[in-house]
C-alpha positions as a printed Julia matrix, in Angstrom:
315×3 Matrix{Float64}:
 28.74   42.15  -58.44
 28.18   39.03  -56.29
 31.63   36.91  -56.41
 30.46   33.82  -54.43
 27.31   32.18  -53.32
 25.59   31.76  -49.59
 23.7    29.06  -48.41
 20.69   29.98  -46.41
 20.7    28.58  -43.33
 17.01   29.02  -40.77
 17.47   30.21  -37.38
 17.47   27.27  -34.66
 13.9    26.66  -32.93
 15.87   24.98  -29.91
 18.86   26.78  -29.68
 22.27   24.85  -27.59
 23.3    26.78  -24.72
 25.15   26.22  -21.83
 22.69   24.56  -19.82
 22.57   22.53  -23.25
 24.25   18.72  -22.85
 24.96   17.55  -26.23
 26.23   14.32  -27.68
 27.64   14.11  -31.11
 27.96   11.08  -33.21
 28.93    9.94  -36.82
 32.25   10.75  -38.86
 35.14   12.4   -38.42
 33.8    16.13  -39.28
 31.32   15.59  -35.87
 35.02   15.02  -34.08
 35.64   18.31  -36.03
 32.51   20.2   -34.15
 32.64   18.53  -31.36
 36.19   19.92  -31.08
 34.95   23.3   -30.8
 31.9    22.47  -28.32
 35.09   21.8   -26.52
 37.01   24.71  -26.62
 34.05   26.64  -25.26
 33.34   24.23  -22.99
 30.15   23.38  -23.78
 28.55   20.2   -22.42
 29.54   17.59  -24.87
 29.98   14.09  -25.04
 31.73   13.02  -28.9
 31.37    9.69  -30.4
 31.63    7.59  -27.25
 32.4     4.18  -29.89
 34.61    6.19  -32.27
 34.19    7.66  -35.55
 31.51    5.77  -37.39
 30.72    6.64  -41.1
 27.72    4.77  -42.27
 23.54    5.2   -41.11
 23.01    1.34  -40.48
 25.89    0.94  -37.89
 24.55    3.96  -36.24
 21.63    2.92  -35.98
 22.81   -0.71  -34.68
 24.74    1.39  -31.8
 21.77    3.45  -30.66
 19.6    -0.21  -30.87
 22.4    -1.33  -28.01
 22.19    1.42  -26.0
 18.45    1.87  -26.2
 18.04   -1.32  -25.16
 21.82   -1.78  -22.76
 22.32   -4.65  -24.91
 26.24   -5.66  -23.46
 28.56   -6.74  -26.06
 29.81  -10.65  -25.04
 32.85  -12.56  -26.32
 30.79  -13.42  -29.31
 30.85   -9.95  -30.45
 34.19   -9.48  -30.56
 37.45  -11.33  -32.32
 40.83  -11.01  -32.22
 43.45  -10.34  -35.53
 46.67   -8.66  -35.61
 47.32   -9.35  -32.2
 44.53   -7.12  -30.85
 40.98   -7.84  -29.72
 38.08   -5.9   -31.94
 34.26   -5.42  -32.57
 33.02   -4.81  -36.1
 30.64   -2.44  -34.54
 33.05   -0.06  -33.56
 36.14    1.84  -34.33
 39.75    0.64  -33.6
 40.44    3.19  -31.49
 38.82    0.87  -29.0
 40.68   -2.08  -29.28
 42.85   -4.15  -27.39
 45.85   -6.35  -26.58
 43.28   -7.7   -23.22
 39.87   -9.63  -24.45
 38.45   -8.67  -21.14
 39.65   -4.9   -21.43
 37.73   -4.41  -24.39
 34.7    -5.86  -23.34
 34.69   -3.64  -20.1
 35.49   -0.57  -21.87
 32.29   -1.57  -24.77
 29.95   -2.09  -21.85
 31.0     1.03  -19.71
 29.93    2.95  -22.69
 27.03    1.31  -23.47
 25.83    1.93  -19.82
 27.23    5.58  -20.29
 25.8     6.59  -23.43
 22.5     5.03  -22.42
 22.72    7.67  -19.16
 23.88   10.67  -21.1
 21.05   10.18  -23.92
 18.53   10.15  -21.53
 19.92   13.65  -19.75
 21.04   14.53  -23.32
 18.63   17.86  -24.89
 20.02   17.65  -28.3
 22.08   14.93  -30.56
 24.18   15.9   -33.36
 24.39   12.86  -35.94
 26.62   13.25  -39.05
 26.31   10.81  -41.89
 29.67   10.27  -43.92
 28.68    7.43  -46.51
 26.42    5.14  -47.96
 29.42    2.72  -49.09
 29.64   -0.38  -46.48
 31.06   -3.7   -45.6
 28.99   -7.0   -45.03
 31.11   -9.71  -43.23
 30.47  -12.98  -45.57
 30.7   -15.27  -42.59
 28.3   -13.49  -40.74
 26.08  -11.42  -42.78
 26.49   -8.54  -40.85
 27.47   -5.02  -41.51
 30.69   -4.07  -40.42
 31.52    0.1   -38.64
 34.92   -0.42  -39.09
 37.01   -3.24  -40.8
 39.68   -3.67  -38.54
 42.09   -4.5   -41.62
 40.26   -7.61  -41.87
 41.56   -8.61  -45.57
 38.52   -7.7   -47.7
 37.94  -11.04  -49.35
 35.7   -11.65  -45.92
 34.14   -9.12  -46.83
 31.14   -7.7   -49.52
 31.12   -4.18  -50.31
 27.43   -3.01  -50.97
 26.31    1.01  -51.63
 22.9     1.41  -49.39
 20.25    2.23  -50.89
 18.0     5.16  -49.93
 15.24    3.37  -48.66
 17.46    1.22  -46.39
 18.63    4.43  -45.33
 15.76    6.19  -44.87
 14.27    3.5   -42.94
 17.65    3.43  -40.85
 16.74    6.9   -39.81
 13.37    6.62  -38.79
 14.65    3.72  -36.99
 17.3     5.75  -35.02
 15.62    8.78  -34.4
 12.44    6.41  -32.83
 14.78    4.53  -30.64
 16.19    7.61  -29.05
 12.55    9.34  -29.08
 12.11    5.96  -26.81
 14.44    6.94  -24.38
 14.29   10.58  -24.21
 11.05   12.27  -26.29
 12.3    15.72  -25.61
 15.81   15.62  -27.23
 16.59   17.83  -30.16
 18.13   16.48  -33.28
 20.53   18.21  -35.49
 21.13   16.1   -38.76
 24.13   17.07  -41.06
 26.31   15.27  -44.2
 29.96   15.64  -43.53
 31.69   17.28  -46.5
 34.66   14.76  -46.4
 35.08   13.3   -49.5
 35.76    8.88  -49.52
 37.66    9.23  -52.48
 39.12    5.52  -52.29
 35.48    4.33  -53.31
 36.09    6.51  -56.19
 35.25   10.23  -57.18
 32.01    9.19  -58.93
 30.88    6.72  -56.46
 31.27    8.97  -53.33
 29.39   11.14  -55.36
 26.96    8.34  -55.65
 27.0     7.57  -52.08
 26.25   11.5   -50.58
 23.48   11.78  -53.12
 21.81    8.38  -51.59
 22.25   10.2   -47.84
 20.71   13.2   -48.82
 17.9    11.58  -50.47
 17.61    9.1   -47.69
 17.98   11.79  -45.07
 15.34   14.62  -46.71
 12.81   11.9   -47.22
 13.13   11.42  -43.7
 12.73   14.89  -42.27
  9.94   15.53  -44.92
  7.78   13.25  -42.84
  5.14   14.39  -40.71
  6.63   11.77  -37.95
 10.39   14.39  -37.7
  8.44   17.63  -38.21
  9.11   18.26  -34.47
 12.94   18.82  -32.69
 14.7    17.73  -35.99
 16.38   20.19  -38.08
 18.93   20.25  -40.92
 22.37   21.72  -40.98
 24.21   22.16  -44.48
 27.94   21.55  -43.36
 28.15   19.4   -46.73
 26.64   22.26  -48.85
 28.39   25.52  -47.24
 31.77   23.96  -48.51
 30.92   22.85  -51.38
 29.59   25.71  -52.47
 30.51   28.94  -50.09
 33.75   27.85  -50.06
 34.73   25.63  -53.48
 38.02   26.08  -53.5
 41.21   23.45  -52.92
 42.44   26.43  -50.38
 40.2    25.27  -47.59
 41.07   21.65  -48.13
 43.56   19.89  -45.7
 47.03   18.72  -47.93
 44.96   15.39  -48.74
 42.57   17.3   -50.71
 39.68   15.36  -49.11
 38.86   17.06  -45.09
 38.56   20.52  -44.82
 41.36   22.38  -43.39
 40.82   24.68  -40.14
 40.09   27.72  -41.82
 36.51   26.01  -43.29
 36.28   24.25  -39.76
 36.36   27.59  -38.54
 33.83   28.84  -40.78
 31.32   26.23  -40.91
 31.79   26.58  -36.91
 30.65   30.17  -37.09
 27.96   29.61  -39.17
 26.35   27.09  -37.13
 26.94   29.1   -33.73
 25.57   32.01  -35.11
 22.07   30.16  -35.94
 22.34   26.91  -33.62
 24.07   28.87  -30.53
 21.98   31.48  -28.56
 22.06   34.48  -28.32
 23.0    34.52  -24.56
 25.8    31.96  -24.94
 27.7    33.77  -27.58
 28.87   36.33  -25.05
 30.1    33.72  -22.97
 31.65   31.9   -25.41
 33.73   35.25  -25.99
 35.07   35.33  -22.45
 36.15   31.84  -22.76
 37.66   32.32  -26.05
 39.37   34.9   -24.51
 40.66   32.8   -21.58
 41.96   29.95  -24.09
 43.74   32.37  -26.0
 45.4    33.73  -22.82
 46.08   30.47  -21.33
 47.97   29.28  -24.34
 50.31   32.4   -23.88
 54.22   31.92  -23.55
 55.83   34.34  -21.32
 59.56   35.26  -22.36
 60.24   35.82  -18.23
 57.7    33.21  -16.29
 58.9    34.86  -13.49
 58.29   38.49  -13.86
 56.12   41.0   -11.54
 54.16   41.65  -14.73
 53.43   37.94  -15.59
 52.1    37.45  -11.96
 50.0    40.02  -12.79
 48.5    38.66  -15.97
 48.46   35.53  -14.53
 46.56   36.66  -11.43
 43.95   38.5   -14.26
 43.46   35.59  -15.85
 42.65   33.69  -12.4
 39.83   35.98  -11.94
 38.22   35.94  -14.98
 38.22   31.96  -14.84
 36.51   32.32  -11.62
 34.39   34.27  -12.65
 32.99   32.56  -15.57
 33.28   29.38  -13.27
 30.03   31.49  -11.21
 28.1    31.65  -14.42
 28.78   27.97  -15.94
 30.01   25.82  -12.75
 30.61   22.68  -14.48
């Protein structure tokens, strides 16, 4: 008696390992990922202007980095006695006009370096819902707390979408033709647009996103990973939901992670990634007597092994 489905999931053609360098972009579940590429210190570079949520700001960043378009006093404003750009998230502001720009353009000109080195991107889609600034027309990653009368909210539809996509995926192809993509739908649910219209706005993202890969043109280095789908289904249950009830908690981080290393990772890597599992765990140890002959010892254990696994991944 079968008590719970599984969601198939193909074997990576271009598996990450740890000659891999990865960047990972889009909404807060990619911070969730990328959190692990970081505890087993993988090469990876995370959302270098913040969490963004929706396909046409993405795309807008990539356009600027592409192209090392730097952001000028025009693209930025200041409200609530900080400086901001709608293009990216508030974790970037600041008090200094000049700060902010210097920080936007130092990772424009950084990104633009580590896609071109990059061998596969990670890009996670959260919504469909956006903002379009009134006075300007344009579409807004993050609102700043702007009061919303200056602004339009619009759903995307899934051509717009779709053609967002193609757009981003042949801007990076520009720069780099060899990077692999990895395309997933966050399972965090927006559930201040409402429960039916975030249902709304994943369906337009899936259709948008599918149409997209079905092409002949992202046949080649793009694949699909169900994050969205493995808790939603393998998991359905409020249990492995954070106290909100809207991101998943650690345990389905933890899963979804194991999933996707098991068919994204190699082979090769995965007994690597044990050792340094092994040294996080260790490191994180309290000892009751820091001073002890047997804590010198561990401590002295430990030492090796990190040099050691320094000799087989030196970075």
């Amino acid at each position: 008696m079968q008590f719970r489905t599984q969601i198939p999931i193909s074997k990576s053609n271009n598996p990450i390992d740890y000659n891999s360098k990865i960047l990972s972009v889009g909404s807060c579940f990619a911070e969730n990922m990328a959190e692990k590429f970081d505890y087993f210190k993988f090469q990876n570079e995370t959302n270098p202007f913040g969490i963004i949520f929706n396909p046409v700001s993405i795309e807008k960043l990539f356009s600027r980095v592409c192209k090392e378009e730097l952001f000028t006093e025009k693209d930025v404003f200041f409200h609530n006695e900080r400086w901001h750009s709608f293009e990216v998230h508030s974790d970037l502001s600041n008090a200094d006009r000049q700060e902010l720009l210097e920080t936007l353009n130092k990772a424009v000109t950084e990104t633009n370096k580590k896609l071109k080195e990059a061998t596969h991107i990670i890009i996670t889609f959260g919504t469909s819902w956006i903002y379009r600034n009134i006075e300007s027309t344009e579409i807004a990653a993050n609102c700043h707390k702007v009061p919303q009368k200056q602004f339009l909210k619009e759903l995307l539809s899934v051509d717009v979408i779709q053609k967002s996509i193609q757009n981003t995926v042949d801007l990076i192809q520009t720069l780099n033709p060899e990077i692999n993509f990895i395309f997933t739908i966050s399972p965090v649910r927006h559930i201040k647009d409402g429960f039916v219209e975030n249902q709304l706005s994943k369906s337009h993202l899936f259709s948008a996103l599918h149409a997209a890969l079905n092409t002949e043109h992202f046949k080649l280095n793009t694949e699909y990973f169900p994050s969205y789908e493995i808790l939603m289904d393998e998991l359905r249950d409020y249990r492995f939901y954070n106290e909100d009830m809207l991101h998943p908690n650690q345990i389905a981080i933890d899963y979804i992670w194991k999933l996707f290393s098991e068919n994204y990772i190699s082979q090769e890597s995965i007994s690597i990634m044990q050792e340094v599992d092994e040294i996080q765990k260790s490191l994180r140890h309290r000892s009751f007597n820091p001073d002890s002959e047997q804590h010198q010892k561990f401590l002295a254990k430990l030492q090796q092994k990190m040099n050691l696994l320094e000799e087989k991944i030196p970075y």
